[in-house]
ChimeraX commands (.cxc) that place a marker at each C-alpha (Angstrom):
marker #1 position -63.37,27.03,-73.01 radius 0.5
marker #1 position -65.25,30.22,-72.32 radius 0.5
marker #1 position -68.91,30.81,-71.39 radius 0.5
marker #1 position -70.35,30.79,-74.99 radius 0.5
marker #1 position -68.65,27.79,-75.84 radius 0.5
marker #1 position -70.23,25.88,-72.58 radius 0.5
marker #1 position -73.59,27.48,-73.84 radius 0.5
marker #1 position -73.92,26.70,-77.23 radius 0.5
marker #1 position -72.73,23.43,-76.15 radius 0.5
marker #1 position -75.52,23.11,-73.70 radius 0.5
marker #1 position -78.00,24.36,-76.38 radius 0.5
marker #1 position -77.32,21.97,-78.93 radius 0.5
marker #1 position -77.41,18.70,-76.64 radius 0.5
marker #1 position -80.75,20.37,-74.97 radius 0.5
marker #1 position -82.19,20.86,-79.07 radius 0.5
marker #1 position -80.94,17.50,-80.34 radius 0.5
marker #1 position -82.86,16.00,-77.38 radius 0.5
marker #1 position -85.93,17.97,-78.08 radius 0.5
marker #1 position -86.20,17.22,-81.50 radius 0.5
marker #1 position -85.21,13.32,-81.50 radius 0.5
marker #1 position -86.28,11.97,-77.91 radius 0.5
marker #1 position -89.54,10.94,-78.52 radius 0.5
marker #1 position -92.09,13.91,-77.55 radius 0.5
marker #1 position -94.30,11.12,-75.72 radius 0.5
marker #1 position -91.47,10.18,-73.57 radius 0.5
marker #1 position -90.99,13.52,-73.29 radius 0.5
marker #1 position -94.43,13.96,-72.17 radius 0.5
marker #1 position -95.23,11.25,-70.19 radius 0.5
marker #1 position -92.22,12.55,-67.99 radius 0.5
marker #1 position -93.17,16.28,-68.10 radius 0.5
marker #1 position -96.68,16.94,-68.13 radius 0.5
marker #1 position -98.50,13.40,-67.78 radius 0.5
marker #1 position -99.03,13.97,-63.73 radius 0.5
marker #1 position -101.14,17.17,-65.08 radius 0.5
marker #1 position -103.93,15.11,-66.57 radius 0.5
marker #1 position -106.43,12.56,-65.37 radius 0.5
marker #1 position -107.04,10.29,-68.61 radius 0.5
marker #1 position -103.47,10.65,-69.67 radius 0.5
marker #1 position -103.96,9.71,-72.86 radius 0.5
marker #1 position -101.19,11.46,-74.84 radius 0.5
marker #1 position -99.79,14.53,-76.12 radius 0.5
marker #1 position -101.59,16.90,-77.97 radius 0.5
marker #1 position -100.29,17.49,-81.65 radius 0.5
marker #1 position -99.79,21.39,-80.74 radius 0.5
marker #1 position -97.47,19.95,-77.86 radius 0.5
marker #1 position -95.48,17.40,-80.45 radius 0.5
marker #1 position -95.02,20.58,-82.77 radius 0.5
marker #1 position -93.68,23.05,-80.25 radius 0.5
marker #1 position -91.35,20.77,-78.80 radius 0.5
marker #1 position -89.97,20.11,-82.16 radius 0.5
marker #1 position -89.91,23.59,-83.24 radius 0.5
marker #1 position -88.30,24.78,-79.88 radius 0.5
marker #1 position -85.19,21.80,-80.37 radius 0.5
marker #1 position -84.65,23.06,-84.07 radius 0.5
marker #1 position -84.49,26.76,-82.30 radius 0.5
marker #1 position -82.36,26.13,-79.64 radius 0.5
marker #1 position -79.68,23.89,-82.18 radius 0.5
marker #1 position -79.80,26.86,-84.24 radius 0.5
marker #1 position -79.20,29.42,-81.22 radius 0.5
marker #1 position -76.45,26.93,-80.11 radius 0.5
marker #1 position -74.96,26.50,-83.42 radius 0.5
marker #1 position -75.12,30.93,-83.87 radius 0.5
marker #1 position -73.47,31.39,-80.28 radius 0.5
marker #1 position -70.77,28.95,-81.77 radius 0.5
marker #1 position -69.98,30.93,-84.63 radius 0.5
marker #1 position -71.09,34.45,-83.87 radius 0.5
marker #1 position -70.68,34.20,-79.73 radius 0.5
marker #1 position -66.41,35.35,-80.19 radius 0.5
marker #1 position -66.46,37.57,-83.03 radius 0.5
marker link #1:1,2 radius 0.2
marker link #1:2,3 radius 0.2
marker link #1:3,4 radius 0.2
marker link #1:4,5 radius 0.2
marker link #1:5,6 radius 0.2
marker link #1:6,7 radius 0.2
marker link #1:7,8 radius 0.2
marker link #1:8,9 radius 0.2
marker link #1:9,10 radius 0.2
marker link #1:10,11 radius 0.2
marker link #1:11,12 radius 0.2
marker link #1:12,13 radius 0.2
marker link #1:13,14 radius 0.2
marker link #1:14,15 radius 0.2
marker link #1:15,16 radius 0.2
marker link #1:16,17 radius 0.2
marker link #1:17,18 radius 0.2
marker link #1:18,19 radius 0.2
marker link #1:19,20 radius 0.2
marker link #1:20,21 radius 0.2
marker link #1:21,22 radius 0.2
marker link #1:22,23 radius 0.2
marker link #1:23,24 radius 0.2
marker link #1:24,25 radius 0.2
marker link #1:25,26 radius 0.2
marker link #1:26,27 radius 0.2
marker link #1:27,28 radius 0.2
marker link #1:28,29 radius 0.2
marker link #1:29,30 radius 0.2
marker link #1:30,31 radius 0.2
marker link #1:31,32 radius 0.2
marker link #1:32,33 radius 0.2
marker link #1:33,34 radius 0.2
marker link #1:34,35 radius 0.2
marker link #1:35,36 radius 0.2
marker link #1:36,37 radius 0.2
marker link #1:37,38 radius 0.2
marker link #1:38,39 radius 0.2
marker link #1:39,40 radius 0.2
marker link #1:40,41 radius 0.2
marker link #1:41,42 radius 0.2
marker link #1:42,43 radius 0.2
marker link #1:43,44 radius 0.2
marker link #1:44,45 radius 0.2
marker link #1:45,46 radius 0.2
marker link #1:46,47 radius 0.2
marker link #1:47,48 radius 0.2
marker link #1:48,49 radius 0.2
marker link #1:49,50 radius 0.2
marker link #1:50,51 radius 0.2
marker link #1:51,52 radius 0.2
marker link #1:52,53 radius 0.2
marker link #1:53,54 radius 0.2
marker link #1:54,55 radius 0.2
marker link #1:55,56 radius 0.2
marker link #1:56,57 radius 0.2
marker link #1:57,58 radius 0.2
marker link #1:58,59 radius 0.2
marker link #1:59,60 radius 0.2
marker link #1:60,61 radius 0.2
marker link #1:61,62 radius 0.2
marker link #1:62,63 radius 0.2
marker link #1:63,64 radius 0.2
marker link #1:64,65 radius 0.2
marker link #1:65,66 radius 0.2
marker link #1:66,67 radius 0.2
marker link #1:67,68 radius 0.2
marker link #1:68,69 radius 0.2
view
């Protein structure tokens, strides 16, 4: 396996958990020590997270096909 295999990979597990861990969970372990209330995310935070998974699986999924050539 080379290096862009390992990474795309890497990518797609990271984007697949970013897009169907829940962004709460993903939250509460992240960024809940950063607030006093804690009451949740915000919806900008739950729509970033998503949008950066769906990035990275498509940057893994490009280095898979494109990373040889």
């Amino acid at each position: 396996m080379t290096q862009e295999v390992i990474a795309a990979i890497v990518l797609c597990i990271m984007g697949v958990c970013l897009v169907f861990i829940s962004p709460k969970r993903i939250w509460s372990v992240t960024d809940k020590w950063k607030t006093r209330g804690g009451e949740g995310p915000s919806k900008a935070f739950i729509i970033i997270t998503n949008v950066l998974g769906i990035i990275m699986i498509l940057a893994g999924c490009g280095l898979l096909l494109f990373g040889s050539a």
